[in-house]
FITORVEX-283112 format. One record per residue (C-alpha): residue number from 1; residue in three letters; x, y negated, z negated. Coordinates in nm, 2 decimals. Layout:
<miros>
<NUM,'ALA',<X,Y,Z>> ...
</miros>
This chain:
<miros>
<1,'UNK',<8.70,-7.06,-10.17>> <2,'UNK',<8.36,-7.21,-10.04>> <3,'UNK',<8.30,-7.57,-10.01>> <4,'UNK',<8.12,-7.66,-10.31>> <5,'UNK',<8.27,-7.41,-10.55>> <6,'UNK',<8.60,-7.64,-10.70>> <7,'UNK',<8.29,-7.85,-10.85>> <8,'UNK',<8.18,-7.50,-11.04>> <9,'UNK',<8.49,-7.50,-11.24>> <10,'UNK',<8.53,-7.72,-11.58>> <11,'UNK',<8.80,-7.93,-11.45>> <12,'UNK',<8.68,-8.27,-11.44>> <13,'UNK',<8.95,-8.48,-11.34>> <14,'UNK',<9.06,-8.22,-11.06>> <15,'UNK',<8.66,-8.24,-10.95>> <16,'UNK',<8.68,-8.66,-10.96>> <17,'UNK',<9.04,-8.64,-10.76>> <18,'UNK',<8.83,-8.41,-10.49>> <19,'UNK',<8.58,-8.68,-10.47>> <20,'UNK',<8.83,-8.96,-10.42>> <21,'UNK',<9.07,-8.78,-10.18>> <22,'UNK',<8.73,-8.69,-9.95>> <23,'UNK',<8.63,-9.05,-9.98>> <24,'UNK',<8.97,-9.19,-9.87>> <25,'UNK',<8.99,-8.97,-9.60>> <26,'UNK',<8.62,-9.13,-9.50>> <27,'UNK',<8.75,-9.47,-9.58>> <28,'UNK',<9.02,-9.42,-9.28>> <29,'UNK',<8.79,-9.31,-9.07>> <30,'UNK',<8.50,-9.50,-9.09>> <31,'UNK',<8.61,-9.80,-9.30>> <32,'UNK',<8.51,-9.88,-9.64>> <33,'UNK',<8.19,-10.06,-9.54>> <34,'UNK',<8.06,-9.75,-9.40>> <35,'UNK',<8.12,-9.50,-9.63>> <36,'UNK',<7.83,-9.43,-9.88>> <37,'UNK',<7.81,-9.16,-10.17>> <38,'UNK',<7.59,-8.89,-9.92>> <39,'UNK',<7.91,-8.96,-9.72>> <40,'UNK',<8.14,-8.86,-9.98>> <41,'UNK',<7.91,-8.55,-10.12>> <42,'UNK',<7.89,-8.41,-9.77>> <43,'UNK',<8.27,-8.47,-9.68>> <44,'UNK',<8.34,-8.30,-10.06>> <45,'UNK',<8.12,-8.01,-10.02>> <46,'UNK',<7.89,-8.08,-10.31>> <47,'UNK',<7.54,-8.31,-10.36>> <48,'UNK',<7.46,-8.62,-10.43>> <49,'UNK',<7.40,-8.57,-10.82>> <50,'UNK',<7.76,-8.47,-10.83>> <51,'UNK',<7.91,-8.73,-10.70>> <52,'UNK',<7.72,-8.97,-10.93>> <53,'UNK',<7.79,-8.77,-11.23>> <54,'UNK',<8.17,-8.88,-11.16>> <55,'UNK',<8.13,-9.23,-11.01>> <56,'UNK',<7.80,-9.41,-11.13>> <57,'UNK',<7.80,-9.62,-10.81>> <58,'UNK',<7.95,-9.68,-10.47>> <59,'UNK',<8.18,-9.98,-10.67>> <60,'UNK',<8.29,-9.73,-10.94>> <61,'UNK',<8.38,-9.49,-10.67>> <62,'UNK',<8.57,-9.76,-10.48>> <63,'UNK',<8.74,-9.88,-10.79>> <64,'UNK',<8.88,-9.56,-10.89>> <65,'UNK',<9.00,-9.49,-10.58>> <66,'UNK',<9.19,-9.79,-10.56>> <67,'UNK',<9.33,-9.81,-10.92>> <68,'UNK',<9.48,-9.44,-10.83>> <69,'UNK',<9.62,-9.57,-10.50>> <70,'UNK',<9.78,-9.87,-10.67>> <71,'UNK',<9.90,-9.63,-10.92>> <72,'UNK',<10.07,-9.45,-10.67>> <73,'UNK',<10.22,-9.73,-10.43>> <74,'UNK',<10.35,-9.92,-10.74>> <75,'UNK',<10.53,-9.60,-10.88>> <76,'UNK',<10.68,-9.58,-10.55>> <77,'UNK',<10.78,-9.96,-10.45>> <78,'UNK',<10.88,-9.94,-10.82>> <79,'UNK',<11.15,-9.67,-10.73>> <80,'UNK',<11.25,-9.87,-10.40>> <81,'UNK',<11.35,-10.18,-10.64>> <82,'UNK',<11.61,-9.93,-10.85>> <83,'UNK',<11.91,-10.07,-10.89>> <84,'UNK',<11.77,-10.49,-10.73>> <85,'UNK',<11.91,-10.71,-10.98>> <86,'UNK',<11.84,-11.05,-10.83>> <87,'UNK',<11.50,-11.19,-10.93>> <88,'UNK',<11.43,-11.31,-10.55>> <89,'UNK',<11.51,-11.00,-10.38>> <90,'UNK',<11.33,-10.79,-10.67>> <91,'UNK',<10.98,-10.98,-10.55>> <92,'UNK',<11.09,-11.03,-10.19>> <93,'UNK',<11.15,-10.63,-10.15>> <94,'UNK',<10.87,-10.55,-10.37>> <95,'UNK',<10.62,-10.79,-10.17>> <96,'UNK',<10.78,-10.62,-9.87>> <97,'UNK',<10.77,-10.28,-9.98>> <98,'UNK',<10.41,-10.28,-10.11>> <99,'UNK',<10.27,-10.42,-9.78>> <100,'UNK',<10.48,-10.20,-9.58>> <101,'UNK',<10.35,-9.91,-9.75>> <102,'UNK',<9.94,-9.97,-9.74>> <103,'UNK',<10.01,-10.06,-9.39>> <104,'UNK',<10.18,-9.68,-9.34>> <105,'UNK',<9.87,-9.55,-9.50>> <106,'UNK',<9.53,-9.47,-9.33>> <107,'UNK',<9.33,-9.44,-9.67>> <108,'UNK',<9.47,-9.78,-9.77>> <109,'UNK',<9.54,-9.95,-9.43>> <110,'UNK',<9.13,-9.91,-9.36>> <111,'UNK',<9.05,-10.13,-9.67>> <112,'UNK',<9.22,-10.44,-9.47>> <113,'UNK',<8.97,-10.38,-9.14>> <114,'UNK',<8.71,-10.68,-9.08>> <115,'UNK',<8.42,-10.44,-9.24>> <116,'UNK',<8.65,-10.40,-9.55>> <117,'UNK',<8.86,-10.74,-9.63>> <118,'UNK',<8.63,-10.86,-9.83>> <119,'UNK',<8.61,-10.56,-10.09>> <120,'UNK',<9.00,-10.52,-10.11>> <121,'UNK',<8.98,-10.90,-10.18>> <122,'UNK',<8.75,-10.85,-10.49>> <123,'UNK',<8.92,-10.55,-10.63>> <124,'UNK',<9.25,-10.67,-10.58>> <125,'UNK',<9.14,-11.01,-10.76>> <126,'UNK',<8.97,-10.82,-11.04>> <127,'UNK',<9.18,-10.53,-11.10>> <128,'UNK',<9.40,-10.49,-11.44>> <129,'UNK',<9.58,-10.18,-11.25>> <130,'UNK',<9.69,-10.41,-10.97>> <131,'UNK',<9.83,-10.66,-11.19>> <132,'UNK',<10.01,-10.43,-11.37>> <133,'UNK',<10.19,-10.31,-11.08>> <134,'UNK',<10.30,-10.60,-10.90>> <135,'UNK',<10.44,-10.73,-11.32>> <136,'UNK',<10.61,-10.40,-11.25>> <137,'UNK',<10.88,-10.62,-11.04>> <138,'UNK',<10.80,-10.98,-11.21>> <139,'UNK',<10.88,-10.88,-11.57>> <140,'UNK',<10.72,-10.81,-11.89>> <141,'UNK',<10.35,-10.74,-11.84>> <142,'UNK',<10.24,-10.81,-12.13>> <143,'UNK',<10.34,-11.23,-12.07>> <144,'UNK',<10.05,-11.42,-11.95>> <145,'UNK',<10.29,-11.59,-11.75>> <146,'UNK',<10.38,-11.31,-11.58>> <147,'UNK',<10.01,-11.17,-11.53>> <148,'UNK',<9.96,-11.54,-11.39>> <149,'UNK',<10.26,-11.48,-11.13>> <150,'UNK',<10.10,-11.13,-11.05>> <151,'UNK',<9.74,-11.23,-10.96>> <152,'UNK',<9.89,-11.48,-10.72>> <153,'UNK',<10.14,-11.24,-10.59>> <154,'UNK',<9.81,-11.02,-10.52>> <155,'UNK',<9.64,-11.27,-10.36>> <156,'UNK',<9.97,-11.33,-10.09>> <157,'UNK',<10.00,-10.97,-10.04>> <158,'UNK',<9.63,-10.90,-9.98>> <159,'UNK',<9.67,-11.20,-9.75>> <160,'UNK',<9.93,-11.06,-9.53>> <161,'UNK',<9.78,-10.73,-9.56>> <162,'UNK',<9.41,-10.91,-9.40>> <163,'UNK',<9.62,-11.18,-9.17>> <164,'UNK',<9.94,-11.02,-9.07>> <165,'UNK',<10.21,-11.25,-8.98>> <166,'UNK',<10.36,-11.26,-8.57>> <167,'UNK',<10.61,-10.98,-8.69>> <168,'UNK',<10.81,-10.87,-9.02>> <169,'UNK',<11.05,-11.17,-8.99>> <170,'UNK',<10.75,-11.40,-9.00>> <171,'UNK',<10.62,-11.21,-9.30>> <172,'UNK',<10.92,-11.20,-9.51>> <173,'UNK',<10.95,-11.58,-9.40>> <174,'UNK',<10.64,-11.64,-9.57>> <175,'UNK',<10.69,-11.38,-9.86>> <176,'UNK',<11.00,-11.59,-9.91>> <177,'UNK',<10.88,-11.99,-9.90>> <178,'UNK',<10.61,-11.77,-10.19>> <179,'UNK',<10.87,-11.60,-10.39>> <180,'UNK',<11.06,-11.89,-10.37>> <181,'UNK',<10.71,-12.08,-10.57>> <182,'UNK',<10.72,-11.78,-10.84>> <183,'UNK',<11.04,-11.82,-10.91>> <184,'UNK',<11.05,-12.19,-10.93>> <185,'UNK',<10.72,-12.20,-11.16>> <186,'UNK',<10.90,-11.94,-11.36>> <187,'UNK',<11.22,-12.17,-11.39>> <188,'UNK',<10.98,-12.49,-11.45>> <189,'UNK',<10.80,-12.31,-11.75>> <190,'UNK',<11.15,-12.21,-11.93>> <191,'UNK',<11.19,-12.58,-11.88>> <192,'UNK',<10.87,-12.69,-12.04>> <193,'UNK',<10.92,-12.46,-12.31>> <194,'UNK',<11.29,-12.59,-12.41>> <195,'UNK',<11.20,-12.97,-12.40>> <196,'UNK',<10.84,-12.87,-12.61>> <197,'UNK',<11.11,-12.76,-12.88>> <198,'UNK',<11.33,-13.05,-12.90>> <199,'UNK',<11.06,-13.27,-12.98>> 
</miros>
């Protein structure tokens, strides 16, 4: 098949999936900073128009491409955790795993460059998807509590991921001393909520 002709055919999500995988493969290369939507069109084998008729701007692009990556790392860190009862090892592994994997990836690995911390910071802060994930191994995701816990999880994961530790033992020392916080919050909020129904 010619570049260019996958975009003829009425397949809209396969056509936006094109686009994202040509613009990750960009974002590895070049780092997100530097990838624009001519970038992406060329790379895909279609114009401009196209690309825009999927993604309305370079932020939409970037967003969708990293809500479909989260989807994908948290299916899989979500597997890792089968059968991790214990609450502190559920978020230590997960913590673990997560970074582990973005790190192992080029498409995701290029988003924590110096061009690009500052973009994985804001989507991670801003992103529902993201949240949902990492509640994937705190709990229910519907419990503000719980999307509370997962923002700041984000935050220490992005944080590693932008300033890695000396080596993993110093990470998961610090994913602990965190994890530790979590849980202790978590334990001080049951608490709160008990004596709140005494009185």
């Amino acid at each position: 098949m010619k570049p260019g002709n996958w975009l003829d055919r009425d397949y809209g999500a396969e056509a936006a999936q094109r686009l994202l995988d040509a613009a990750g493969e960009l974002f590895a290369e070049r780092g997100v900073a530097a990838v624009g939507m001519a970038d992406v069109a060329q790379a895909a084998g279609c114009s401009r128009a196209t690309v825009y008729r999927y993604f309305a701007s370079r932020t939409e692009l970037r967003t969708a491409f990293v809500h479909r990556e989260a989807r994908r790392v948290g299916t899989a860190v979500v597997a890792e955790l089968d059968g991790v009862s214990d609450p502190h090892e559920r978020v230590l592994t997960g913590a673990q795993a997560a970074v582990r994997r973005v790190r192992l990836d080029p498409t995701l690995s290029g988003w924590f460059r110096e061009d690009g911390g500052g973009i994985a910071m804001s989507l991670a802060q801003s992103s529902p998807v993201i949240e949902t994930i990492v509640s994937a191994f705190l709990g229910d995701a519907a419990d503000a509590a719980i999307q509370r816990r997962a923002r700041w999880l984000v935050r220490v994961i992005v944080s590693l991921l932008a300033m890695p530790g000396t080596d993993a033992d110093d990470e998961r020392a610090l994913l602990d001393r965190f994890v530790r916080a979590i849980l202790t919050e978590d334990a001080d909020d049951d608490t709160a909520h008990r004596s709140a129904r005494r009185r």
